[in-house]
N, C-alpha and C positions, 0 to 999 in steps of 0.2 A: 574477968571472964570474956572470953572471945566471943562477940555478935558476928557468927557468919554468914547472916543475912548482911549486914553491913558491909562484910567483906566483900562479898559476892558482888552489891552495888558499885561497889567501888571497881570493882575490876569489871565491871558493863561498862563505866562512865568510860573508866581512862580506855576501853579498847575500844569506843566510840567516836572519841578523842584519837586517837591514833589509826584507825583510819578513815578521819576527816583530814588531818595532817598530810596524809599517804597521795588520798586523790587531789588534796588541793597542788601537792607537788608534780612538774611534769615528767617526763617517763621514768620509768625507772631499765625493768627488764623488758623490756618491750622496745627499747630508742634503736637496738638495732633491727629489731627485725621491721620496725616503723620505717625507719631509715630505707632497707633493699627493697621495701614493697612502695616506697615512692619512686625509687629510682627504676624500679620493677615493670609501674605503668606507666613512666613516663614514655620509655622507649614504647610500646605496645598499644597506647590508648592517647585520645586525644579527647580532652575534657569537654563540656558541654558549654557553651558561652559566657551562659546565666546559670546561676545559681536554681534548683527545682521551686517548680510554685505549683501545686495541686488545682489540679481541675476544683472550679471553687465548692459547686453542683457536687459534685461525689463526695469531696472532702468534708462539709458543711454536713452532709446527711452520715457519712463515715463520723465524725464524733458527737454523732449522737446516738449512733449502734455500732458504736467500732470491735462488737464481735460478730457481726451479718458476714457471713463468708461472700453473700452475692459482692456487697461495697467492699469488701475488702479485697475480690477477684478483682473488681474495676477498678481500687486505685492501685492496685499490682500492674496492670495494663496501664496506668497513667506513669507509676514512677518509671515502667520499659520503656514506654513513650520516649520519655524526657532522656534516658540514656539514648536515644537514637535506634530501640530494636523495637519490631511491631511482633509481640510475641502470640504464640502458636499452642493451642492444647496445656492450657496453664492452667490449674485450679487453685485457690485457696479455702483450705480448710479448717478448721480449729478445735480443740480437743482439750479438756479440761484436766485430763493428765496423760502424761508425755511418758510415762515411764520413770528407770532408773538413769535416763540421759537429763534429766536436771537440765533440757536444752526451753530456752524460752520461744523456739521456732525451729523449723526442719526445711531443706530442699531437698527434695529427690526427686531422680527424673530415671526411664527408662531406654531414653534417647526418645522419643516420639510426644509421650505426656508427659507433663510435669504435674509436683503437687508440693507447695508449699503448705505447712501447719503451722498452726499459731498457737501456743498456750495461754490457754483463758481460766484466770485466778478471778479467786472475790475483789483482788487487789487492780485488775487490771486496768489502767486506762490507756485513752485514746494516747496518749502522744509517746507513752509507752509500745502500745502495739502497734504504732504506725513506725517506729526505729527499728524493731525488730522487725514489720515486713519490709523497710526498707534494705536492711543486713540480708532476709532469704533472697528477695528480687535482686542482690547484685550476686550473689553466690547461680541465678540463673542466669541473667546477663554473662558475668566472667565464664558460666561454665560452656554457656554458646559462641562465645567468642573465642574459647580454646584456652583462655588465660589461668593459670594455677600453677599452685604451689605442692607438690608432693607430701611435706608434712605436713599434717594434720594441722595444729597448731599455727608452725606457720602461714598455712592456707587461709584462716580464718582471721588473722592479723591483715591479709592481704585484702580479706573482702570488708572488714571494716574501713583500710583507707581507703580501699574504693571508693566505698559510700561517698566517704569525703571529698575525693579528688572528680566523682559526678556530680556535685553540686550538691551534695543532700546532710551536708555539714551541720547546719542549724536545726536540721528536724532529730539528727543522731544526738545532738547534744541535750537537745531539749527532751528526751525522752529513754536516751541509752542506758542512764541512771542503774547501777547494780544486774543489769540483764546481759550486757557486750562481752565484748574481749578488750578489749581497750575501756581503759578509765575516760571522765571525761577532759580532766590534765592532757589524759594521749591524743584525744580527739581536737582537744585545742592547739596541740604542737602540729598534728599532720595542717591542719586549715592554716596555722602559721608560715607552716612551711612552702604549704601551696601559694600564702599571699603574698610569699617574700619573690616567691619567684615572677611572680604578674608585674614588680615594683621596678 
């Protein structure tokens, strides 16, 4: 007699399994459009010296209430900082559901204000929702600097290497985990790619 509760286990484990396999490997459909969005800001953007390092004061007290929209307003202004823009009528706000966009953060702007959202689960932590404000703050960065992609998808592929190619490599890694467009395998090829070129 078939136990299809066993079965059922079995095919949790092995799809589990597969993709761990998936993300420990590096890109897969993504290595081209990773590929034109390096070559994309190279011409357009000139990276920041050093790597980001958070105001310690904001960040220290951001994970310890990393869904307070006021600390999350100020390290949005710390990560614009660090990209070189002093920014203008920005808010961060947070919202415990997002709709039928399944999106883990939002930018919109109407050319004057802007308003980042952040979704806030029972699951959420800090180093998770400081990857994803770091992803909206470069989606407002690129979008004041003029820089984008037309399709959708590929637009979004563009503003995750961003992230990477401003310095902010190690915070997307350490918390980009199942929320990004980019696996963290992709996010390890863009910073590779970035380091080969420094060598």
């Amino acid at each position: 007699m078939i136990d299809y509760l066993t079965i059922l286990k079995i095919i949790i484990i092995v799809a589990f399994i597969v993709i761990l396999i998936l993300r420990a490997n590096g890109p897969t459909r993504n290595k081209a459009a990773i590929d034109r969005s390096i070559a994309f800001l190279r011409e357009r953007l000139t990276p920041p010296v050093y790597p980001y390092a958070p105001d310690p004061v904001i960040y220290d007290q951001f994970k310890d209430n990393c869904t307070d929209p006021a600390l999350l307003t100020a390290l949005a202004y710390d990560i614009l900082r660090h990209c070189g823009m002093e920014p203008h009528n920005l808010t961060v706000t947070t919202k415990t559901d997002m709709g039928l966009r399944h999106a883990a953060g939002t930018y919109s702007s109407d050319g004057i204000n802007s308003v980042i959202t952040i979704l806030v689960t029972p699951s959420s932590r800090y180093n998770i929702i400081h990857s994803v404000l770091i992803h909206e703050c470069m989606h407002y960065f690129l979008f004041h600097t003029g820089i984008r992609k037309e399709e959708t998808h590929e637009n979004e592929i563009l503003t995750d290497v961003a992230t990477c190619y401003m310095g902010f490599y190690q915070f997307m890694y350490d918390g980009y985990l199942m929320v990004g467009y980019l696996r963290d395998s992709e996010l390890k090829y863009v910073h590779n790619s970035l380091k080969n070129d420094n060598t």
